[in-house]
N, C-alpha and C positions, 0 to 999 in steps of 0.2 A: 465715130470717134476712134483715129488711132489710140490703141490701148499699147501699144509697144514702146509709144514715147514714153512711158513712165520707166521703161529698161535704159533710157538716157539717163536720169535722176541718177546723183551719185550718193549710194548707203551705206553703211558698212556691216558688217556680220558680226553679232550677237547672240549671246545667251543669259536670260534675265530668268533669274529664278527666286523662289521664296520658302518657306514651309510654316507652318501650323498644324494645330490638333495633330504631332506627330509624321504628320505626311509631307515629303519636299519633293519638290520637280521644278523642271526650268524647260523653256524653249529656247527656240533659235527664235530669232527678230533681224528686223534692218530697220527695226523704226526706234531702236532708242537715240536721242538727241538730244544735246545740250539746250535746253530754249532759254534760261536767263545766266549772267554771272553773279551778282550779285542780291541775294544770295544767288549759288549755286543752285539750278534748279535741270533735271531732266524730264522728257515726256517718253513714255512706251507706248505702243499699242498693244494688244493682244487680244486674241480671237476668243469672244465668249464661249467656244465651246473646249478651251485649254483647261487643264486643270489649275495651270501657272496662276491665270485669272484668277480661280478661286481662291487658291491660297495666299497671293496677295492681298484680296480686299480681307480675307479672314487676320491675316496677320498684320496689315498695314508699311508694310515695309518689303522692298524687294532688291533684290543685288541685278548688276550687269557686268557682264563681263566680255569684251571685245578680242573675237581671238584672231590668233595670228595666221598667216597665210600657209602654213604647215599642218595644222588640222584636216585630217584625212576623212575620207566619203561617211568612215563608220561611227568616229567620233561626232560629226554633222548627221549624222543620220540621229544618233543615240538621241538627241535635244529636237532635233526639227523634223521626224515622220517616223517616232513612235507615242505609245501615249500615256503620262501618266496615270494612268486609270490602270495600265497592264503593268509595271512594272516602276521600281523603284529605280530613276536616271541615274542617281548618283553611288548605288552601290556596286562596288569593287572598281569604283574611278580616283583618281587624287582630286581632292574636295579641300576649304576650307570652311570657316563662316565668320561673319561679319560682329561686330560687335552686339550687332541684334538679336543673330543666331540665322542670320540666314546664309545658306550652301551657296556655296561658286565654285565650278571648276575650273582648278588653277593647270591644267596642262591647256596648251595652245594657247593660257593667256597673257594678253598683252597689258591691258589695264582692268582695274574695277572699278566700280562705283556701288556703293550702298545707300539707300535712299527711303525716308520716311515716305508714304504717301501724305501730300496733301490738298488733291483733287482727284476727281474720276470723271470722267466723263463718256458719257454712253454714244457711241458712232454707230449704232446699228447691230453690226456683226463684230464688232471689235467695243472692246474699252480701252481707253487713253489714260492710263496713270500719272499723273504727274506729283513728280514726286523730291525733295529735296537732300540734296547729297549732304550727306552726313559724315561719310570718308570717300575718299578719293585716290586709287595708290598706282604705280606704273611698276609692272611686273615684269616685262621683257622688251628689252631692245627691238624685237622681228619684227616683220611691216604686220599691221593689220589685216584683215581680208577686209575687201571691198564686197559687194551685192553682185559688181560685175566681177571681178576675178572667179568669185564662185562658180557662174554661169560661163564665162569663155574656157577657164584654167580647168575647173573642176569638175565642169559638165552637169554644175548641180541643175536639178529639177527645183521647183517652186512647191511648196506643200498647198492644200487645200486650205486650210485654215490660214495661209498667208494674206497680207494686205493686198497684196503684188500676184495674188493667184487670177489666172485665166486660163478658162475651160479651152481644151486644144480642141 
């Protein structure tokens, strides 16, 4: 199986985050997507071993936010190859929160979404939230980053815990 074809797939780059019992964090993702309009409905995946995971199903509600093409190595590092577990993502960054109370970081971004969970679905190594937008807002004019801009433009690497991860 070519596994490279999947670097064809066009995604775009994300950070879905949530908090409970006091603790918030977020990752990077390519796999949030719009799957219905009416209602409004998005699907995540996210790697069983995030903490993002956990504090989603604990909270039932989790924000995305699609950032723009100006997000630098360190800012993409902060969300997608360190770990909730060591450290708190969102302190001493520009944050808001959603009417549910969950965190987004509003630098780099372009849009949000806020989203009740209501399904889960178990993939193995990932879970797939699906989940219903509850607000929806557009924050900056700038392009989005794409999955590929990250990877030609930015030279980013693929984390471990990604959908799109393959061992070199």
């Amino acid at each position: 199986m070519d596994l490279q074809s999947f670097f064809k797939m066009s995604y775009g780059l994300y950070i879905v985050s949530a908090q409970a019992d006091g603790q918030r964090s977020g990752c990077v993702v390519n796999t949030l997507s719009q799957v219905t309009a009416e209602p409004p409905k998005l699907s995540v995946s996210v790697s069983k071993n995030n903490v993002t995971t956990d504090l989603i199903r604990k909270a039932g509600y989790f924000t995305g936010v699609a950032m723009d093409q100006e997000a630098d190595m360190i800012y993409i590092g902060r969300f997608g190859f360190r770990s909730g577990r060591d450290m708190d993502k969102f302190e001493g960054i520009d944050y808001a929160e959603d009417q549910q109370g969950m965190p987004y970081p509003t630098k780099h971004a372009v849009s949000r979404y806020s989203c009740k969970v209501v399904e889960e679905i178990d993939l193995g190594t990932h879970v797939m939230f699906i989940g219903e937008v509850l607000e929806a807002e557009t924050l900056s004019d700038k392009e989005p980053m794409t999955y590929a801009y990250y990877h030609a433009v930015k030279k980013g690497k693929t984390p471990k815990n990604a959908p799109s991860y393959k061992p070199v």
